[in-house]
NUVEXVEX-152116 format. One record per residue (C-alpha): residue in one letter; residue number from 0; x, y, z. Coordinates in pm, 1 decimal, m for minus. Example, Ala and Ser with C-alpha at 12.3 -4.5 7.8 and 13.67 -1.06 7.14 Angstrom:
PADREN  r    k         x         y         z
PADREN  A    0    1230.0    m450.0     780.0
PADREN  S    1    1367.0    m106.0     714.0
//
This chain:
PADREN  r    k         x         y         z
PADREN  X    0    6272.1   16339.2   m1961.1
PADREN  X    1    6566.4   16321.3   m2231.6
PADREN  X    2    6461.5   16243.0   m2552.5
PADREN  X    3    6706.7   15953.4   m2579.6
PADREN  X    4    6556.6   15803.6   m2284.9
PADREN  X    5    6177.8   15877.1   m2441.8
PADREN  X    6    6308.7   15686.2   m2740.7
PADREN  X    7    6453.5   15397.0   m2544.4
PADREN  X    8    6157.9   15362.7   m2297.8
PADREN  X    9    5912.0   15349.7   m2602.9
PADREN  X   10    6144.6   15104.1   m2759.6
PADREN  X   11    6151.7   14850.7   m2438.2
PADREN  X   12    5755.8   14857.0   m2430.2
PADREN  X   13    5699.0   14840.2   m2812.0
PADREN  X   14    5933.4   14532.5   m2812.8
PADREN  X   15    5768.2   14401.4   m2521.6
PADREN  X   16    5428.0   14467.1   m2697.2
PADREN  X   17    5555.6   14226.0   m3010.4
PADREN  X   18    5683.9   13976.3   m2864.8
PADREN  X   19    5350.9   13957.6   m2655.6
PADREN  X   20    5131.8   13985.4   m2985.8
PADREN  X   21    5385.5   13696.8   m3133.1
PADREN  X   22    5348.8   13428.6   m2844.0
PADREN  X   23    4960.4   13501.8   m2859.7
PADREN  X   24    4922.2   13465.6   m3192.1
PADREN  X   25    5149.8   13132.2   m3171.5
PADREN  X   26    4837.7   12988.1   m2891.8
PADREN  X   27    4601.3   12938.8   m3130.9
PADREN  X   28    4258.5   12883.2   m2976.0
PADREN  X   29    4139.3   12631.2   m3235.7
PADREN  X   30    4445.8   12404.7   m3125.6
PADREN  X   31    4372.6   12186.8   m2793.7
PADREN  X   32    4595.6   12188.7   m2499.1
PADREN  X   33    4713.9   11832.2   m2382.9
PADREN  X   34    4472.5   11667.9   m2172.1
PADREN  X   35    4548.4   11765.6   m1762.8
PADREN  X   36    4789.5   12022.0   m1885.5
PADREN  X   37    4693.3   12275.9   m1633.0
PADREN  X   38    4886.4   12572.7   m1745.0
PADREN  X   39    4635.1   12877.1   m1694.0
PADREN  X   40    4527.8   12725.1   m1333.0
PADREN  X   41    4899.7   12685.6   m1210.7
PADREN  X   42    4926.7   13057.5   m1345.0
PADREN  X   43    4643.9   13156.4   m1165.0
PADREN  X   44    4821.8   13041.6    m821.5
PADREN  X   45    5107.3   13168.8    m882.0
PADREN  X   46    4936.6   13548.0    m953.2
PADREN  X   47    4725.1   13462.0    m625.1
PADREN  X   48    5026.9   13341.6    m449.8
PADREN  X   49    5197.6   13720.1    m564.6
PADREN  X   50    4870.3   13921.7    m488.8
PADREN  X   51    4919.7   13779.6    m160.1
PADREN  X   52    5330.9   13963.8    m133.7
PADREN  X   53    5133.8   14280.2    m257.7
PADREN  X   54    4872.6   14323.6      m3.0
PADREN  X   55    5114.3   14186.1     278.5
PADREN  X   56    5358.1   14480.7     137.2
PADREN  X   57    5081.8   14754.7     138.2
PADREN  X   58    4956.3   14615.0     489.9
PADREN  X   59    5333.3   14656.8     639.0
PADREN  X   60    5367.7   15035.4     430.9
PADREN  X   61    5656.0   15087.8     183.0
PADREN  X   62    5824.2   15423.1     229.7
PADREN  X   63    5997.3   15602.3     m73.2
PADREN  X   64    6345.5   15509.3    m113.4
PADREN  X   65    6206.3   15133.9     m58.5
PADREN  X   66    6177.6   14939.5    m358.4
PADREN  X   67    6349.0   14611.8    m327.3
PADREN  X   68    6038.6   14301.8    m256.2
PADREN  X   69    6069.0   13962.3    m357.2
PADREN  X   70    5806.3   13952.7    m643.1
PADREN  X   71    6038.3   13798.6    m855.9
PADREN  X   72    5971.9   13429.1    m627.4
PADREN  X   73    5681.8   13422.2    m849.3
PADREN  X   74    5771.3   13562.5   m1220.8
PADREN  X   75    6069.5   13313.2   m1243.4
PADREN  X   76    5844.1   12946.1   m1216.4
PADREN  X   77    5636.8   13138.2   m1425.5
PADREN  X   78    5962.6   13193.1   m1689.4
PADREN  X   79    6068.6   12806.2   m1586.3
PADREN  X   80    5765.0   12597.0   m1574.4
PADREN  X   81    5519.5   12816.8   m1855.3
PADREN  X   82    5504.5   12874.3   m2202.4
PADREN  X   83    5630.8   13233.7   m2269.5
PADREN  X   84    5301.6   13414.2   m2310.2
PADREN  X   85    5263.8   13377.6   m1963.0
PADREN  X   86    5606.5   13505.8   m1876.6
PADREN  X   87    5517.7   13807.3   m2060.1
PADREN  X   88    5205.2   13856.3   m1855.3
PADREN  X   89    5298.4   13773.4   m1511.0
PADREN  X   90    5399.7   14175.6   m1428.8
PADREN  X   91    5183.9   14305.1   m1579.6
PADREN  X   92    4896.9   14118.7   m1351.3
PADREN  X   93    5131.6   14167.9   m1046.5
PADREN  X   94    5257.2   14532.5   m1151.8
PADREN  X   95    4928.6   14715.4   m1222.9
PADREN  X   96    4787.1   14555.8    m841.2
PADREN  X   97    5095.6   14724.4    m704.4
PADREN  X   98    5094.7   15047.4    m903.6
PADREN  X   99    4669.7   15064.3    m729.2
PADREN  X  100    4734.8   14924.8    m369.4
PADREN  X  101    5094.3   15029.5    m280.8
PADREN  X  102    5231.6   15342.5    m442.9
PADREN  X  103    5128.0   15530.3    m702.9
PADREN  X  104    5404.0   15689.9    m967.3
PADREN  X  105    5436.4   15826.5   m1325.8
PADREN  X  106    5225.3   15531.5   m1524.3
PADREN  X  107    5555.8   15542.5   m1772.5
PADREN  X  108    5739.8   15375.6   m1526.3
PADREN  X  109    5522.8   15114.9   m1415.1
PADREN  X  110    5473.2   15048.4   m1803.5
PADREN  X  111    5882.4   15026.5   m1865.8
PADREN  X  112    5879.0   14813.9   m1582.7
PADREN  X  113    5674.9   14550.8   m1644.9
PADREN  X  114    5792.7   14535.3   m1984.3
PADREN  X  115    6179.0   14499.8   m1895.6
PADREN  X  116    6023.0   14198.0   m1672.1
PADREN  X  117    5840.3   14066.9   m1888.3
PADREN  X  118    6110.2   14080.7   m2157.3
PADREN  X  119    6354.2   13912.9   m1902.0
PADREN  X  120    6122.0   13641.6   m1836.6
PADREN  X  121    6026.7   13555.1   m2186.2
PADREN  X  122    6380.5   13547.6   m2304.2
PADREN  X  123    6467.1   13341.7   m1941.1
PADREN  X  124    6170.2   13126.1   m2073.1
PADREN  X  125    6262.5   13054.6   m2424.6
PADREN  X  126    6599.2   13004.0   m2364.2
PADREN  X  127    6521.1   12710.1   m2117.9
PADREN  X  128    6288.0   12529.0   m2328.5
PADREN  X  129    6581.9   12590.4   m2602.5
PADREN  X  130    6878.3   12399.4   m2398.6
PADREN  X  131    6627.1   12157.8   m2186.9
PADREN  X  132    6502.2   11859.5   m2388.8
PADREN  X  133    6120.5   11796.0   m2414.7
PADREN  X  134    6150.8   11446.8   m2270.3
PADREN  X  135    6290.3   11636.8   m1956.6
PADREN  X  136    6069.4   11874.5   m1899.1
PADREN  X  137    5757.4   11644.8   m1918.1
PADREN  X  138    5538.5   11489.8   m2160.4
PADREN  X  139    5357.6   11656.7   m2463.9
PADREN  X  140    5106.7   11563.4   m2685.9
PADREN  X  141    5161.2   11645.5   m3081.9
PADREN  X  142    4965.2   11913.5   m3050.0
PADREN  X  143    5103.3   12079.6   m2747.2
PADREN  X  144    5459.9   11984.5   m2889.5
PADREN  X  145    5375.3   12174.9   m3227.7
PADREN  X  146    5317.6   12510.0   m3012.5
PADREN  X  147    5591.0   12460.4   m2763.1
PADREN  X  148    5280.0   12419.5   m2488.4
PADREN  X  149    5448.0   12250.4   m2173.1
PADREN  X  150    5262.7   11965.5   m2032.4
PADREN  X  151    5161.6   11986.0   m1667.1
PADREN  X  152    5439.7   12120.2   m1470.4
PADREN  X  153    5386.4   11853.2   m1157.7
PADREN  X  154    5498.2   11595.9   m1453.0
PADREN  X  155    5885.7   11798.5   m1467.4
PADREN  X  156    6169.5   11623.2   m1359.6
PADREN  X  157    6431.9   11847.5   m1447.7
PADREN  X  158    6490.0   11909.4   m1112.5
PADREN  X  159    6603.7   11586.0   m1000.4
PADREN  X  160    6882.5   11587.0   m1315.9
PADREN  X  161    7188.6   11785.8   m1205.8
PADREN  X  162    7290.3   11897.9   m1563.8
PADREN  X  163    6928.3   11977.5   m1641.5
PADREN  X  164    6901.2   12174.4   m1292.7
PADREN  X  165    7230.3   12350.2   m1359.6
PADREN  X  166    7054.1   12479.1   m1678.4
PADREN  X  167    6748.3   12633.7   m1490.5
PADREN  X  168    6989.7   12786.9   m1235.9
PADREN  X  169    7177.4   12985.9   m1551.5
PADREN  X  170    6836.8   13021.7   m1678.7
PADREN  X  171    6716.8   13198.1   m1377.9
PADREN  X  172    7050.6   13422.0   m1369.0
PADREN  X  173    6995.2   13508.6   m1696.6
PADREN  X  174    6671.2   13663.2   m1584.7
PADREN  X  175    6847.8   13896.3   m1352.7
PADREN  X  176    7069.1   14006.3   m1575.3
PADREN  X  177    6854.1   14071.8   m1882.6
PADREN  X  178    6620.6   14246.4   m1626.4
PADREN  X  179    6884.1   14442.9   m1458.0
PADREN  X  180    7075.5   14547.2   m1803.9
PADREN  X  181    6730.7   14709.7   m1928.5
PADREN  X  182    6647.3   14908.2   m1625.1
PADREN  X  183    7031.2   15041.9   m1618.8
PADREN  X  184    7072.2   15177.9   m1923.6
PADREN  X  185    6753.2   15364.1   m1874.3
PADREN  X  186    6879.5   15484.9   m1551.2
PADREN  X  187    7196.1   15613.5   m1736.6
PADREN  X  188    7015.0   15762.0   m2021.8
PADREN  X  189    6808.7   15972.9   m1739.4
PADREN  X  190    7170.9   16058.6   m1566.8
PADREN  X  191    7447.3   16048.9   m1826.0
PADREN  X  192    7711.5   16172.0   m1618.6
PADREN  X  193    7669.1   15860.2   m1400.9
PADREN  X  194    7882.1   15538.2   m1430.5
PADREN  X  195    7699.7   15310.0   m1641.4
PADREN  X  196    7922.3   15072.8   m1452.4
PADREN  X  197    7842.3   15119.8   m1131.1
PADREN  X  198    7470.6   15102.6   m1231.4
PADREN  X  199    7507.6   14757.7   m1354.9
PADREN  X  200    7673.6   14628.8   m1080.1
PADREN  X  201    7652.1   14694.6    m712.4
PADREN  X  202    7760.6   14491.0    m419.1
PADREN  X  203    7424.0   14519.3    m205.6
PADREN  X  204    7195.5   14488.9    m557.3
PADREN  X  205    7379.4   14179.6    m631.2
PADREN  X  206    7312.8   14015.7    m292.2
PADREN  X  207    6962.6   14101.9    m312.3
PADREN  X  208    6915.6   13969.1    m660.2
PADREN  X  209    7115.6   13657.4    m552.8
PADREN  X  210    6870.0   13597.8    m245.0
PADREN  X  211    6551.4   13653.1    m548.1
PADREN  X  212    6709.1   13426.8    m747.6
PADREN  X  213    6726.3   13109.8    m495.7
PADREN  X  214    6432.5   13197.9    m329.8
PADREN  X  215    6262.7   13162.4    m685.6
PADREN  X  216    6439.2   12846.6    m745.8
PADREN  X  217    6316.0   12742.1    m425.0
PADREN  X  218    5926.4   12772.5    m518.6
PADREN  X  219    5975.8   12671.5    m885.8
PADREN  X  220    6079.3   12327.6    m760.3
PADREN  X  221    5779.5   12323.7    m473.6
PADREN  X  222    5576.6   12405.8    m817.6
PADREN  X  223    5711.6   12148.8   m1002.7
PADREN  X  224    5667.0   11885.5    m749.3
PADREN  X  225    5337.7   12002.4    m649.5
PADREN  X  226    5114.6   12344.7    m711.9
PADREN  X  227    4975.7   12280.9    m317.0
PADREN  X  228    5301.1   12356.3    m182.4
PADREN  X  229    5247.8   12684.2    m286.5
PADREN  X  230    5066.8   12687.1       3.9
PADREN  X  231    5369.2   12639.9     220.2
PADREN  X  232    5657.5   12787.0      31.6
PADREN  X  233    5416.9   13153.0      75.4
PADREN  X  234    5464.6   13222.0     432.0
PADREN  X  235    5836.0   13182.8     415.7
PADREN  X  236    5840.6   13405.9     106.0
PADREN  X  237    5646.8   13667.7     272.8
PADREN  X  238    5874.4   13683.9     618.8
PADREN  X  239    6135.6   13714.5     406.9
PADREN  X  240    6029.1   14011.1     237.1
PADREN  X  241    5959.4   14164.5     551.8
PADREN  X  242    6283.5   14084.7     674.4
PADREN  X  243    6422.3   14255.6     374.9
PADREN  X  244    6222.2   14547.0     375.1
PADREN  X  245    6286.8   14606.4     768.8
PADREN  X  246    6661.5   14663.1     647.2
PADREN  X  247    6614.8   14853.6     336.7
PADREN  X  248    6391.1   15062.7     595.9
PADREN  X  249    6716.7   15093.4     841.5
PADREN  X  250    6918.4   15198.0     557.9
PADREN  X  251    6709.8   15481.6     470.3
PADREN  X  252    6696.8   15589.9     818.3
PADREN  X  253    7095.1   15623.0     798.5
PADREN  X  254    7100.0   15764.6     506.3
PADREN  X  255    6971.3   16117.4     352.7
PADREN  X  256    6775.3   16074.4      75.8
PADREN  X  257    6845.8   16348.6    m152.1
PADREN  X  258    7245.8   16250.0    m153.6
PADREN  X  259    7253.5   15902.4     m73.9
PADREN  X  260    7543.9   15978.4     158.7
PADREN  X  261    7506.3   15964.3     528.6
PADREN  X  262    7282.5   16177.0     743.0
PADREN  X  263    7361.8   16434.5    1018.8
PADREN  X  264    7217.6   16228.7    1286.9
PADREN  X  265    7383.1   15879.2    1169.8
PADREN  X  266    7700.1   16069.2    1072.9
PADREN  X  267    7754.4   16246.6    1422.1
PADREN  X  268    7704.8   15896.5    1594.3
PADREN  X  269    7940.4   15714.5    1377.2
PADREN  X  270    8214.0   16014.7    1391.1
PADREN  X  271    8165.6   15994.3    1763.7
PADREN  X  272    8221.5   15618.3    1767.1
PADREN  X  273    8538.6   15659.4    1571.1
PADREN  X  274    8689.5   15953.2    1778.2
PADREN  X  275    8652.8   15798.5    2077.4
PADREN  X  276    8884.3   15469.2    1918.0
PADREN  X  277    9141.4   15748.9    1790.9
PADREN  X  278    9145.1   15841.3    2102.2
PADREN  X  279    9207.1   15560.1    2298.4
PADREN  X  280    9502.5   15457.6    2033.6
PADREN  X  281    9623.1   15794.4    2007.0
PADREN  X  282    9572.7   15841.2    1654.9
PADREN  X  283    9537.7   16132.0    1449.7
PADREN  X  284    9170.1   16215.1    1287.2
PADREN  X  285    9083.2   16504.6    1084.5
PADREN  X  286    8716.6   16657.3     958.9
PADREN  X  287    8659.9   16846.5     670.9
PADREN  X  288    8394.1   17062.3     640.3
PADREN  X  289    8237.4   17179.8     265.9
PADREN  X  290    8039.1   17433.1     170.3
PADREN  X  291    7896.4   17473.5    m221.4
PADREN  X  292    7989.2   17827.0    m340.1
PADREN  X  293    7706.3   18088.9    m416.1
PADREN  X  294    7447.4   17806.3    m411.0
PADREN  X  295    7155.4   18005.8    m346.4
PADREN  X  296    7218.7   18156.6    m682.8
PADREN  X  297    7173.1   17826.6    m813.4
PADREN  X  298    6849.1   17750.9    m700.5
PADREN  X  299    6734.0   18090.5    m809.9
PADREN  X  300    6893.0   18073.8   m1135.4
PADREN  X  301    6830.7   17733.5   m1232.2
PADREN  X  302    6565.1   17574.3    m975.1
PADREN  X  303    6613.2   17374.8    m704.5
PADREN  X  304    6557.2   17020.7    m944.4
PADREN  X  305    6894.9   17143.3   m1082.0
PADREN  X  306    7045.9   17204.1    m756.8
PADREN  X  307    6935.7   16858.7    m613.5
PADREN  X  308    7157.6   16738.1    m910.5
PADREN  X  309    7449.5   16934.3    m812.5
PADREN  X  310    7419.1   16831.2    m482.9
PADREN  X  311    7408.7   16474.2    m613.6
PADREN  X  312    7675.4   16516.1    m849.0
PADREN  X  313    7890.8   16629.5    m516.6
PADREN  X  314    7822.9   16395.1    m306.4
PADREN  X  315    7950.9   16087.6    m559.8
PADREN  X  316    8253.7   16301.5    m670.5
PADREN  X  317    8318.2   16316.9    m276.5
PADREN  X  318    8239.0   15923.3    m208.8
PADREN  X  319    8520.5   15843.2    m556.1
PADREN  X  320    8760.1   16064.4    m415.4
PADREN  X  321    8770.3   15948.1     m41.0
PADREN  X  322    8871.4   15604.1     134.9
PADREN  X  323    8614.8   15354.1     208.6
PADREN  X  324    8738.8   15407.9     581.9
PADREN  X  325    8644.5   15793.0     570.2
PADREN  X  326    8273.8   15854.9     667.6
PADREN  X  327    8116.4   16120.3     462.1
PADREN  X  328    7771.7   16312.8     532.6
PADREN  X  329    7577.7   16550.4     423.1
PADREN  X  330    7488.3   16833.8     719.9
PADREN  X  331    7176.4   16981.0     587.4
PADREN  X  332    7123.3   17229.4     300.4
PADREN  X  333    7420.0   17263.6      99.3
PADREN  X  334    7737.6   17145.5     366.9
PADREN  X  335    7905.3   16840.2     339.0
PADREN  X  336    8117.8   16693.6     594.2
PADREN  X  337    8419.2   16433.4     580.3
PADREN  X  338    8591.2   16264.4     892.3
PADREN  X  339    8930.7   16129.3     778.7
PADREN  X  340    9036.7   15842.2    1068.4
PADREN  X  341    9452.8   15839.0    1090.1
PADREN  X  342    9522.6   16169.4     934.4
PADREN  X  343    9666.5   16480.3    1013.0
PADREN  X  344    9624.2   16836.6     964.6
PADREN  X  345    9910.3   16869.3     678.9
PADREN  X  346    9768.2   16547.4     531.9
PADREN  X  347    9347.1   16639.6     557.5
PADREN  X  348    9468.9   16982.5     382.4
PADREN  X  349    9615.4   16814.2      84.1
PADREN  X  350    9259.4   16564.1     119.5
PADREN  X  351    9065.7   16901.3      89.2
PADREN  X  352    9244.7   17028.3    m211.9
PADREN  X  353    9198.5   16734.2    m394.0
PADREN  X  354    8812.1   16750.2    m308.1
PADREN  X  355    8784.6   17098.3    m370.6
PADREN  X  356    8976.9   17044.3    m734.4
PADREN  X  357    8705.9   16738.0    m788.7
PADREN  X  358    8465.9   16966.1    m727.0
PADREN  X  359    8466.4   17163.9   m1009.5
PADREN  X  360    8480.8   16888.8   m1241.1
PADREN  X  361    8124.5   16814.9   m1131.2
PADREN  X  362    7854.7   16997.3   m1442.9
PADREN  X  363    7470.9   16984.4   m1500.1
PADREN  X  364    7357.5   16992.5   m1802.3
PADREN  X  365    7012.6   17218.2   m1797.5
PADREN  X  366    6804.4   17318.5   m2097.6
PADREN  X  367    6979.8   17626.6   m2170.8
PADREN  X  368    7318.9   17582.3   m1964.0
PADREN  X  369    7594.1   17392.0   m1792.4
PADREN  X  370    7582.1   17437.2   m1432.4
PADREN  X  371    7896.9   17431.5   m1229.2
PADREN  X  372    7983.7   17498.6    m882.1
PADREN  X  373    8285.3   17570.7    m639.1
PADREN  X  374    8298.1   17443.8    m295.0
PADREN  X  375    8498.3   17597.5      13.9
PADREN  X  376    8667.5   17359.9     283.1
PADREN  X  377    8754.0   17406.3     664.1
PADREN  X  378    8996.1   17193.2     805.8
PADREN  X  379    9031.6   17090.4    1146.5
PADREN  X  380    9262.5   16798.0    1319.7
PADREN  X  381    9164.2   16613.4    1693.1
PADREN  X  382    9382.3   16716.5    1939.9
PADREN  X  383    9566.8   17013.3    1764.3
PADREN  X  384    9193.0   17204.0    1742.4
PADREN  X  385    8966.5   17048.2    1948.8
PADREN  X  386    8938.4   16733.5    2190.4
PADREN  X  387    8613.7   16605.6    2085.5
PADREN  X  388    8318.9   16584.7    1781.3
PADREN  X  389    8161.5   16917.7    1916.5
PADREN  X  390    8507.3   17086.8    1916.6
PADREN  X  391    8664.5   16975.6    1580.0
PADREN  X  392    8325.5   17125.0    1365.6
PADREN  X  393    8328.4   17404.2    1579.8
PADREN  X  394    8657.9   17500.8    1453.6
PADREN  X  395    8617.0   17375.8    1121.1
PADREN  X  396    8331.7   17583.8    1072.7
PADREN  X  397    8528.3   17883.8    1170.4
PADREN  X  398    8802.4   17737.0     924.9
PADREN  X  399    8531.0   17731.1     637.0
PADREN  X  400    8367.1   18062.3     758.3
PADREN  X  401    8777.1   18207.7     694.2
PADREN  X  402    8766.6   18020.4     347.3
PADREN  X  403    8438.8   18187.3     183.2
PADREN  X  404    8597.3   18525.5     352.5
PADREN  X  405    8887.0   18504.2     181.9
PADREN  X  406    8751.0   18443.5    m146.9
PADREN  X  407    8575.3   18156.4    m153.1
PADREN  X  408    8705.1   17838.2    m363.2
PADREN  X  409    8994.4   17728.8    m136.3
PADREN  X  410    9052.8   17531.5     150.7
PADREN  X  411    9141.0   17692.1     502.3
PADREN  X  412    9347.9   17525.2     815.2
PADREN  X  413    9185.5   17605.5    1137.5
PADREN  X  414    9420.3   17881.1    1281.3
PADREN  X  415    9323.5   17975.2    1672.6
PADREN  X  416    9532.5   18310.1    1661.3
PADREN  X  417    9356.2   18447.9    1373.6
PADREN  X  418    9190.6   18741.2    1391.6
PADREN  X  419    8790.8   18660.8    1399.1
//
């Protein structure tokens, strides 16, 4: 690990840590709790309620690459309708039962976790009971007003008062963001040549953390009506997450893992699919076929960690510098491959150059050294090389084969009358 992300994981769990030690030591035990106040049971149901999502989760497997559930429908009425303490402890309880029954990982990251949750939730927390008036959220007794201790949440009418609801909606969002901001810087300080950008925000993350968001709305205001619906908002709440985790598993079937781009199988079918339309509408398609330079001497130089990260590095310099029309893949090993719909040969040459000029801007920083890499191109165009999928990577292959021949570091036409 980088130091500077040591320093800012540490950091996120010692703050988490204080806070924690501050909200307990604001609960005294000597001071009552408002008669009926039922905090610590409607807790408790919500943590069952959660433990519930967990073993449903472990019972229906979670592959790696799979990491989006819907836990979150239970730590946000724990941020609405509880004191913060319990905001701060909510993923903790719900994080260390997944860490033992679904997947196992460095304990560091479970740890940094939980505590960017719990952070999120204590701040989402606090900053309700900041903008929401007492009166609104229920009655409290002197005592339980002194320590900020909610009364029963079954007593909360917020719900029912649009500006007071609009609050809890920003309240919630607020959670998401505070939540997502932590876990992307640490994801940037891990990979600093990433966009920090483009780890904040993401089209398919922010649908996702939309749908958490109203489904935890949702069974806040089931809590706040009544704890017992718990009982019915759980089922939907769990086919839900199985809905959602039956499509995160179909995008990691399409996808290779090490990359993120495309794989072989899912690339061939969709290249196929799109060949077949050029074909009918007599347009002009074009496939480009990469090849990293001397990468074996990377992996033996450096280890194959650092050539996973030049592969990686690759494959988003090849997703910026492409159309969102053009479907990239990766082919196995170290090849890359790029179909280009409506383009020709001259036009997929000057496509390749770019990529291959890209391609050196691409470095990995190692202990000891800055890894760089070339990459060779083959160029082939449907109906001037080839009349199908087989055809066109057939010759581009030969095309790329010419390319490394010649030097290596350059891009090569498919040419049928040159010499083998």
């Amino acid at each position: 690990m980088p130091l500077p992300l040591i320093g800012y994981v540490l950091s996120v769990i010692a703050g988490y840590l204080a806070l924690a030690g501050w909200e307990l030591g604001k609960a005294s035990p000597g001071i009552e709790k408002p008669p009926g106040t039922g905090n610590l049971e409607l807790f408790v149901a919500l943590m069952a309620c959660g433990m519930l999502c967990v073993e449903a989760t472990r019972r229906l497997g979670q592959p790696s690459g799979v990491h989006r559930d819907l836990l979150s429908a239970w730590w946000l009425p724990v941020a609405l309708l509880l004191p913060p303490v319990y905001a701060l402890a909510a993923p903790v309880v719900l994080g260390s039962l997944f860490y033992l029954r679904v997947r196992r990982g460095p304990v560091y990251r479970r740890a940094f976790s939980s505590a960017a949750l719990g952070l999120a939730g204590a701040a989402t927390s606090i900053l309700f009971r900041q903008l929401v008036p007492v009166s609104a959220q229920g009655a409290m007794s002197a005592q339980g007003e002194a320590t900020g201790w909610l009364a029963y949440p079954g007593s909360h009418t917020w719900f029912m008062r649009p500006q007071q609801a609009a609050i809890a909606l920003g309240c919630a969002v607020a959670f998401g963001v505070v939540n997502t901001c932590l876990v992307a810087v640490a994801a940037w300080l891990a990979e600093p040549d990433g966009q920090l950008k483009d780890m904040l925000w993401d089209r398919e993350r922010m649908l996702l953390d939309l749908t958490e968001t109203c489904v935890g709305i949702l069974v806040t205001i089931a809590c706040a009506l009544s704890p017992v619906l718990l009982f019915v908002a759980l089922p939907p709440v769990i086919l839900l997450q199985r809905s959602l985790m039956h499509q995160q598993l179909q995008a990691a079937a399409r996808t290779d893992a090490k990359t993120g781009l495309l794989n072989a199988i899912t690339w061939q079918r969709e290249a196929d699919i799109e060949i077949a339309r050029a074909l009918r509408h007599e347009e002009p398609v074009a496939v480009l076929l990469a090849d990293v330079d001397h990468f074996k001497k990377v992996n033996d130089t450096h280890g194959h960690l650092t050539g996973d990260d030049v592969l990686r590095g690759l494959a988003n310099e090849l997703r910026q510098q492409v159309r969102e029309t053009d479907i990239v893949g990766r082919f196995g090993g170290e090849e890359f491959v790029i179909l280009l719909p409506k383009t020709g040969a001259e036009e997929a040459c000057g496509i390749a150059e770019r990529l291959r000029r890209s391609a050196g801007v691409v470095k990995v920083l190692t202990a000891d050294a800055t890894v760089g890499v070339t990459i060779s191109i083959g160029v082939a165009a449907l109906g001037r090389h080839g009349e199908d999928l087989f055809e066109l990577l057939a010759a581009a292959d030969l095309a790329l084969y010419r390319a490394k021949d010649a030097g290596r570091d350059r891009v090569c036409l498919y040419n049928p009358d040159a010499a083998p």
